[in-house]
C-alpha positions, -999 to 999 in steps of 0.1 A, spaced: -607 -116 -544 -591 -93 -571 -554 -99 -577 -543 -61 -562 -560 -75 -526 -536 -112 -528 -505 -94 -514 -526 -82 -485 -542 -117 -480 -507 -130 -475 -496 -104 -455 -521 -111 -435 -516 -144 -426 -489 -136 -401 -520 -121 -376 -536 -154 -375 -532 -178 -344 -538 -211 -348 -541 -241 -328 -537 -279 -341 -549 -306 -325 -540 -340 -333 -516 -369 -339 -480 -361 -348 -453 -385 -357 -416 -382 -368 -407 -386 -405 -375 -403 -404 -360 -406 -436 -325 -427 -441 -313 -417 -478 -289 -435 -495 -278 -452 -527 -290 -487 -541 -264 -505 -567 -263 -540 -560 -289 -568 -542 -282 -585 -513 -263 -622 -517 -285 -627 -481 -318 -623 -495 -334 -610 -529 -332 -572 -517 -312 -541 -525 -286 -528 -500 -288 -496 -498 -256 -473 -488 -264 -447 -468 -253 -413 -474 -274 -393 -447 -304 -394 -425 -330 -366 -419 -357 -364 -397 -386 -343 -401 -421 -333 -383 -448 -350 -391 -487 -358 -395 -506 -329 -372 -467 -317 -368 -462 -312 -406 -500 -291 -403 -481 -272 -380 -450 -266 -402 -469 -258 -428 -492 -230 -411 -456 -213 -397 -442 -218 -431 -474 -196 -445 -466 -172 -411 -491 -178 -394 -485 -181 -355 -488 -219 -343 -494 -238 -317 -497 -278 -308 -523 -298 -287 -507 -330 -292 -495 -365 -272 -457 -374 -279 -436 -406 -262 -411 -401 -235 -386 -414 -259 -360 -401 -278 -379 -396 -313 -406 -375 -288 -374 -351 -277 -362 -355 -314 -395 -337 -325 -405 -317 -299 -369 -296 -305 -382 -295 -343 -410 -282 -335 -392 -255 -311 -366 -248 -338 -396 -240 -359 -414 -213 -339 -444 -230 -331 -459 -231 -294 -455 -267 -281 -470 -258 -242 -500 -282 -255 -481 -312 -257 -478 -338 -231 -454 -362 -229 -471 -398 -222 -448 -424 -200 -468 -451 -215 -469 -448 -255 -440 -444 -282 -439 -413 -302 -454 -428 -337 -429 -427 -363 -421 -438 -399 -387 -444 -416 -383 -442 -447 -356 -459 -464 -351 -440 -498 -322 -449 -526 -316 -426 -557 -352 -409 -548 -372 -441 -546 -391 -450 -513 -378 -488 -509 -394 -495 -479 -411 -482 -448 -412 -488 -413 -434 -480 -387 -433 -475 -349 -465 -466 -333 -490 -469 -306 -526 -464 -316 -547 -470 -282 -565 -445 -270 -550 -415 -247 -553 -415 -213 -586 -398 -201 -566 -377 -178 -543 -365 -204 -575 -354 -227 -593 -339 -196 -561 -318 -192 -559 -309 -231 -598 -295 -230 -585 -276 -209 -558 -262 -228 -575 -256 -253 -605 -236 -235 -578 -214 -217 -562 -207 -254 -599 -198 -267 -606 -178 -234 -570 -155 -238 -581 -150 -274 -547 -167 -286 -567 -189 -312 -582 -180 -341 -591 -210 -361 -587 -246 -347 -577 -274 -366 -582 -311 -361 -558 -331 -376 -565 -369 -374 -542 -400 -383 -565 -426 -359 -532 -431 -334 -549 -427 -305 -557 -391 -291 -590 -378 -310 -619 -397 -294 -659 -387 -300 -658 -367 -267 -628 -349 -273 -636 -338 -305 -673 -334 -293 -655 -313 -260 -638 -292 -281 -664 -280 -310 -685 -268 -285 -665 -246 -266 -651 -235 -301 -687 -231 -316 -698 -213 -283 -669 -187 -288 -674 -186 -325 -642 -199 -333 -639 -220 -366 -632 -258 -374 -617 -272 -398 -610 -309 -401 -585 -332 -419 -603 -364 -409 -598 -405 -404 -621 -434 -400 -625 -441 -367 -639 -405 -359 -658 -399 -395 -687 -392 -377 -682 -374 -351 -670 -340 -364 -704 -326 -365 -720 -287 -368 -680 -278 -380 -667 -247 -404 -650 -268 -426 -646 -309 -432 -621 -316 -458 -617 -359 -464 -605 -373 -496 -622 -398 -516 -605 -429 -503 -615 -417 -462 -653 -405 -479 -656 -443 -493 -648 -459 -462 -664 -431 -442 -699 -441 -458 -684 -476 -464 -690 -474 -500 -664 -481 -536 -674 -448 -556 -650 -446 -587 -630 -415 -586 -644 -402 -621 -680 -409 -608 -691 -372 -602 -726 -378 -597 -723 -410 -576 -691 -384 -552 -717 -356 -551 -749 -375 -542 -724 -396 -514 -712 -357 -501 -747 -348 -495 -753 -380 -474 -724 -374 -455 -738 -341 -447 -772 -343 -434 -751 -362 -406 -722 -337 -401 -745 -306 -408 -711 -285 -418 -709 -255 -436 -682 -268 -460 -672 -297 -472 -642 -294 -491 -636 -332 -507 -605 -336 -524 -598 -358 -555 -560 -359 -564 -553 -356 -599 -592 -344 -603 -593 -314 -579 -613 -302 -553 -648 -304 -549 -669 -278 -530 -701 -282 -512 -712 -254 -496 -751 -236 -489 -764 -267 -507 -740 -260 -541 -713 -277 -555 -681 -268 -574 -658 -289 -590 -621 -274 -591 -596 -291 -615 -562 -301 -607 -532 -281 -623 -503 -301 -645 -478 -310 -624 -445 -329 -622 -455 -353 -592 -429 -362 -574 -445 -374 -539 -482 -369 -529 -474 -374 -491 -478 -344 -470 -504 -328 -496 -538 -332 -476 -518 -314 -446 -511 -286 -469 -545 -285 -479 -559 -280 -447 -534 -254 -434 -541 -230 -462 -577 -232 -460 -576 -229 -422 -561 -196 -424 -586 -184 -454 -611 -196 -428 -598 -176 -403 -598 -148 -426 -633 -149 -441 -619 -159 -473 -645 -167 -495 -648 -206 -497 -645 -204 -537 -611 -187 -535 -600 -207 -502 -608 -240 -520 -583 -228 -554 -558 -217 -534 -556 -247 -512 -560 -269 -546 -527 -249 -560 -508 -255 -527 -515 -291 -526 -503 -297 -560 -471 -274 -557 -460 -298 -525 -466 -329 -548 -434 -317 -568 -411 -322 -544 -397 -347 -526 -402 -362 -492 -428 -344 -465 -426 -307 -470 -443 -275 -462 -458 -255 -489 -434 -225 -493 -452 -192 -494 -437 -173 -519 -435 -200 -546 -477 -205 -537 -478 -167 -544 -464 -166 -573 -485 -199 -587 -520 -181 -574 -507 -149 -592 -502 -168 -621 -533 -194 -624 -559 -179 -606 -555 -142 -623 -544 -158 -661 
């Protein structure tokens, strides 16, 4: 792609529908100050000075694909509790669709508070519920997705999976064949527990730490040869068109048509790596949906990641500011 067609690619962006399917959680964060330690136990006290909370997991993929303007919609199980209500109106505040989320009696939304003082995480805590969803609940979320794909209000589906419970071997199995039968793409942030079963998918993007325990192996993260040979094994059981396996502070490598490329990371100021793989995936969903070539789809995703890592907290790439950074790296 030449640099006079970029503005169009971004423009562009705004005509794609996507649909993300996965498990979403609430960022809480409680921020505060931290000058003295405890005379109660040997920890700080922290003295709070406000309290956000913010969308996230398959939510922030969301955020992030309406923050590039793209138009959005969730497939997603949240609690009946007050976090649930807390970021379901998020996600309505945001623009995106939330008709594909059902509210479960039974569960807890998942969500993780983090307790922050003077930009330092000090501690997290979790609230979750990781059994599996109700079969009734998935039956009715094939659905939802078929009648999305059927009304052509889908254009590239995403699976975005954190293992808490709602992707299972036949959902995900349910849902790439009536995407592959309608020729819609996949792309897939993956987890453990469902490695394997994302097969005959457009696009399969792990990092190294999920790849190692994917194949239940300890591959060094300099160890090229040993990632690349690992990559192709993974393959002849996934049979996907790309894999896209990112490596942090190394980059991004490529595998696609039985080639690889390695993409190195930019210099950046890291500030917090959480969040990054959801940017990833949301840019190169919509250069999927696009029929962007994968060598351009995999820089510019690579640039987004690292220009989230610079800020704070769990945020969504910002569109202009990844504009201007493509402009300026990918056309130097």
């Amino acid at each position: 792609m030449n640099k006079e067609e970029l503005p169009q690619l971004f423009t562009q962006f705004a005509n794609v529908k996507a649909l993300v399917i996965g498990d979403i959680m609430l960022d809480s964060y409680i921020i505060g100050t931290a000058y003295r330690i405890s005379p109660e136990a040997p920890v700080p006290v922290v003295n709070v000075q406000k309290k956000e909370n913010r969308p996230g997991g398959a939510a922030n993929v969301a955020v992030n694909l309406k923050s590039l303007g793209a138009q959005v919609s969730m497939c997603a199980v949240l609690g009946n509790d007050e976090e649930g209500n807390l970021l379901l109106s998020s996600l309505e505040k945001a623009g995106i669709y939330t008709d594909g989320i059902i509210k479960d009696e039974t569960r807890n939304t998942t969500t993780k508070t983090r307790i922050v003082a003077s930009n330092h995480q000090m501690l997290r805590v979790d609230s979750e519920n990781c059994e599996p969803v109700n079969q009734n609940i998935v039956s009715d979320l094939v659905k939802y997705v078929q009648s999305k794909i059927e009304k052509k209000q889908c254009d590239v589906i995403i699976f975005e999976d954190y293992d808490k419970g709602l992707l299972s071997e036949l959902f995900i199995q349910k849902v790439v064949e009536i995407a592959n039968y309608h020729k819609i793409p996949v792309v897939v942030d993956p987890k453990k527990n469902n490695f394997f079963s994302y097969k005959k998918v457009t696009l399969f993007k792990p990092n190294l730490k999920e790849l190692n325990e994917g194949l239940n192996v300890c591959i060094p993260k300099n160890d090229l040869p040993a990632i690349q040979c690992a990559v192709k094994e993974l393959n002849q059981t996934l049979n996907a068109e790309t894999i896209m396996l990112t490596l942090s502070e190394n980059g991004v490598l490529l595998y696609t048509s039985n080639t690889f490329k390695h993409i190195k990371a930019h210099s950046r100021q890291i500030a917090d790596v959480s969040g990054a793989g959801d940017t990833v995936i949301s840019v190169a969903a919509l250069c999927v949906a696009m029929n962007v070539k994968t060598d351009f789809m995999a820089e510019l995703s690579n640039i987004a990641g690292g220009l989230v890592c610079e800020k704070a907290g769990v945020v969504p790439v910002n569109k202009d500011e990844l504009f201007k950074e493509a402009s300026r790296i990918i056309y130097k």
